[in-house]
N, C-alpha and C positions, 0 to 999 in steps of 0.2 A: 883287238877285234870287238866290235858292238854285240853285244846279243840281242838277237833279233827277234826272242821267244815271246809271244805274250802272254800275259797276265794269267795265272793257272795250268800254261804250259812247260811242261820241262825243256831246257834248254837240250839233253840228252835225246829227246824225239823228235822224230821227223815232224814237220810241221803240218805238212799234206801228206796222208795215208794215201800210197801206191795205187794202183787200179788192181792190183791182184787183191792187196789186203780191203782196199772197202768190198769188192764182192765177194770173198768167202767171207768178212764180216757180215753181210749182209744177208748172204743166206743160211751163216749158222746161227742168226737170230731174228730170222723172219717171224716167230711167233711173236714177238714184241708189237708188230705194225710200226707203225711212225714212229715209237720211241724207240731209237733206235740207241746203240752204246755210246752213243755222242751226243745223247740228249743229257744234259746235267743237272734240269732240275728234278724236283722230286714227283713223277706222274701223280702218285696220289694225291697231293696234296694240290695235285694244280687241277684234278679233278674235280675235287671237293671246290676249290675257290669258283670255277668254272660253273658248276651246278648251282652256287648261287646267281653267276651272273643269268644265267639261263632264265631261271627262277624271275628274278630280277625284270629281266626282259617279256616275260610273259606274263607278269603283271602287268606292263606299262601297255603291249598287247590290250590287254583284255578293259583297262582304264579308259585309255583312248578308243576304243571301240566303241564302250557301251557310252564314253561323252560325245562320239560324232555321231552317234544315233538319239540321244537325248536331249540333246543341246536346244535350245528352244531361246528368243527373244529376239531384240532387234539386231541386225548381224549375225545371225545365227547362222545363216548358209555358209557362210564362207569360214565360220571356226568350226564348223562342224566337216567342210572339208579339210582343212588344216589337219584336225584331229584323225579323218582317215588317214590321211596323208602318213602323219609319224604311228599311225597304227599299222601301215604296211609296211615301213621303213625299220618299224620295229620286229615284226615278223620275222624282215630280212637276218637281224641281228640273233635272234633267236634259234633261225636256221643256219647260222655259221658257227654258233657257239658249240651247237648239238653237233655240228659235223668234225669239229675237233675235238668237244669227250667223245667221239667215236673211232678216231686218228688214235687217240693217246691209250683205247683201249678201255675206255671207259663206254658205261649206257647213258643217254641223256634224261635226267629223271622232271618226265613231263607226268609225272602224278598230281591232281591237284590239290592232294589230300595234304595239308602242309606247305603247301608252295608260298601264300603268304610269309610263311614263319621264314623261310631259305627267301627269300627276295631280300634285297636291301631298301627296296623301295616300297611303299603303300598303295593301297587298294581305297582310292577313297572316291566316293559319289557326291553327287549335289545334285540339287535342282537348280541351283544359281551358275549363271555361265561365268561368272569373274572365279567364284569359287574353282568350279572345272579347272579354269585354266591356272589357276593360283597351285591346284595342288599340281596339276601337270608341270608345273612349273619347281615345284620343290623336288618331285621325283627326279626330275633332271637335272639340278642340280647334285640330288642325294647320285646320283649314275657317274654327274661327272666328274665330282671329289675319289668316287669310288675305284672310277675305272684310271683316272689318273695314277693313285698308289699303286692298282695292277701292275700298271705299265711299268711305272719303277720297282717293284716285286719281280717282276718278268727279265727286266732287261738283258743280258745277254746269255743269260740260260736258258729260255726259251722265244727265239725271238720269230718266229710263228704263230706262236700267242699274244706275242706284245706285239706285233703287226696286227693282227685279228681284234685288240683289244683297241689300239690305236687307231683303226678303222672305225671303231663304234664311237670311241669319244668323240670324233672330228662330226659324227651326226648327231650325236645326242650335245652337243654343246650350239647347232644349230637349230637343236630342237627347242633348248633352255633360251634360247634371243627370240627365237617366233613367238613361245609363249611370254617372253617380258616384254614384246611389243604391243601382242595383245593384250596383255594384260594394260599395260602405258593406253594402248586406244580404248579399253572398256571400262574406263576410271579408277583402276590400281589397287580399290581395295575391294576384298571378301562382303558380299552382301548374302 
């Protein structure tokens, strides 16, 4: 006979918990919230990993902001919309992160005091618009090497996270072509 158990399951348990056992599982560990007894990875630490993506995102927030309002030169309208463009999309991402350290029981730490330091990415200015986009363009790549390893950190022990994590890359790696296109149309290098 095959067994049919997978990978970290005992062959000895049922495979799917009964409808009696998940609900009194359920409600003799309501105080958990979403991490529930069948979550397997470690909450702390995917809190901690979490609050830098946070971190992370509300830099790239506040970048792209303050470049689609500074942006100045020939072509400027249209990278300066651009720039709002992945400044709300980045918001978006921001607001998803915070509502899962909030799932998992965590607080999302939108303090600015240090947020540079907990970001993975930089906070960088110019008055030069190739510059702008050159750095917006490293940050998104620094996002999408980063959020990539998540995903495979995440994989099947929390895969709520790595959905959630997996949603962002799929735009910040849309975000990293807009700005190497722009970059390719506004002469490619840092002036």
């Amino acid at each position: 006979m095959k067994n049919t158990a997978s990978a970290g399951h005992r062959a000895d348990e049922p495979f799917l918990s009964d409808v009696k056992t998940l609900r009194e599982r359920a409600r003799r560990h309501v105080e958990q919230g979403g991490a529930s007894k069948t979550y397997v990875g470690d909450v702390s630490r995917t809190i901690d990993i979490l609050q830098t993506v946070l971190a992370t995102e509300l830099v790239c927030v506040l970048r792209y902001t303050q470049h689609s309002i500074v942006a100045t030169g020939l072509a400027s309208e249209a990278v300066k919309a651009e720039f709002a463009r992945h400044a709300s999309e980045e918001q978006e991402h921001v607001m998803a992160v915070a509502e899962r350290i909030s799932q998992l029981g965590g607080q999302p730490d939108f303090d600015p005091s240090g947020l540079a330091t907990r970001s993975s990415s930089e906070y960088v200015t110019s008055r030069s618009l190739v510059t702008m986009i050159h750095e917006n363009l490293v940050a998104e790549r620094i996002a999408v090497d980063h959020y990539r390893e998540l995903i495979r950190f995440f994989g099947d022990d929390d895969p709520s996270t790595r959905v959630m994590i997996e949603s962002i890359l799929a735009v910040e790696e849309e975000h990293a072509s807009d700005m190497q296109d722009l970059l390719t149309s506004h002469g490619g290098a840092k002036s």
